[in-house]
C-alpha positions as CSV (number, residue, x, y, z in Angstrom):
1,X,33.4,-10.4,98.7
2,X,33.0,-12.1,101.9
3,X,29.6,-14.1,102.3
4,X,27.6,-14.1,104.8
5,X,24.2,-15.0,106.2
6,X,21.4,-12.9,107.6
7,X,17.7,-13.7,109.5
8,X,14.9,-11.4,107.6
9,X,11.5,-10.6,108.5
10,X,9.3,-11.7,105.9
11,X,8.3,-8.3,105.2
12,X,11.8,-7.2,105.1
13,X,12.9,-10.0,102.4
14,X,9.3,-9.1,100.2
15,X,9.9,-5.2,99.9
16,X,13.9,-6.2,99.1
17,X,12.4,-8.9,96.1
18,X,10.2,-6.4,95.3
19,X,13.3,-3.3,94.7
20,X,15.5,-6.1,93.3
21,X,12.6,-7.1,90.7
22,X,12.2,-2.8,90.2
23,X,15.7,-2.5,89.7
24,X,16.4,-5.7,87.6
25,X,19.2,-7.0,90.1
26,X,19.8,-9.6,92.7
27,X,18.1,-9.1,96.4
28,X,22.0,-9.6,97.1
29,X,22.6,-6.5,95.5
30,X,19.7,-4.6,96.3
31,X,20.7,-5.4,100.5
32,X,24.4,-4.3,99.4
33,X,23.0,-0.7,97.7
34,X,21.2,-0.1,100.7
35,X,23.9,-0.7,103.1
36,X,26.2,1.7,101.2
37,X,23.7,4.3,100.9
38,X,23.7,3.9,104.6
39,X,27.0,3.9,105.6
40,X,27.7,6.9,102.9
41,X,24.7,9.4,104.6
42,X,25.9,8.4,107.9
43,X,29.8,9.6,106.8
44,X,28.7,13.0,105.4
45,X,26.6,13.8,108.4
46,X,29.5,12.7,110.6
47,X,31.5,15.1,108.6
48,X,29.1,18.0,108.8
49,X,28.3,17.6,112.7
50,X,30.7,20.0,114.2
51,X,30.6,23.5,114.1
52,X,33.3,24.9,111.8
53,X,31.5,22.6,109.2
54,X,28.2,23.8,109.6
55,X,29.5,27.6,109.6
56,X,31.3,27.2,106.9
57,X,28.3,25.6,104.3
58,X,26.4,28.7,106.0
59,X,29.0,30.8,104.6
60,X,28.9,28.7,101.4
61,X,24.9,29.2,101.1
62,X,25.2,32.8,101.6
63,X,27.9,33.1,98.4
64,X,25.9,31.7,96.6
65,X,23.0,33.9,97.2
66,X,25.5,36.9,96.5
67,X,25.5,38.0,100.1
68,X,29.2,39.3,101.4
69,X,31.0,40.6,104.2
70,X,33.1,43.9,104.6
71,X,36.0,43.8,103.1
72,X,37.5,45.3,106.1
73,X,36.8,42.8,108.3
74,X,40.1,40.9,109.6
75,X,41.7,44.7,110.0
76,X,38.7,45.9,111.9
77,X,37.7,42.9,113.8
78,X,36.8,44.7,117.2
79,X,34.8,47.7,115.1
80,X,32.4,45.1,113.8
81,X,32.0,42.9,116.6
82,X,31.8,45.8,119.7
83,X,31.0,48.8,117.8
């Protein structure tokens, strides 16, 4: 681990004691769980912010709710999509 300093706001370093004393760990670890949870929901939305992503949890979502598409599709592509 590589230490390192930081300037708090009092209020900042109170609600920290205060999940620290919760939690039964050090304010050192409490800042260092944070920061991971952090970093980690920033990744997965990174991961999820394009659109082949968000189609294909759509897709995903729908399986699961036993929806389907035509079997057909890929040899009848321009049937389905101009009629």
């Amino acid at each position: 681990m590589i230490r390192t300093q930081i300037y708090l706001p009092a209020e900042q370093m109170k609600l920290l004691k205060q999940i620290a004393w919760k939690e039964d760990i050090t304010v050192s670890e409490a800042i260092r769980r944070l920061i991971n949870e952090r970093l980690l929901e920033k990744k997965r939305r990174g991961k999820k912010n394009n659109a082949g992503a968000w189609l294909f949890s759509l897709a995903k979502k729908a399986e699961k709710l036993g929806f389907s598409g035509p079997k057909d599709l890929a040899l009848n592509m321009d049937k389905y999509l101009y009629g």
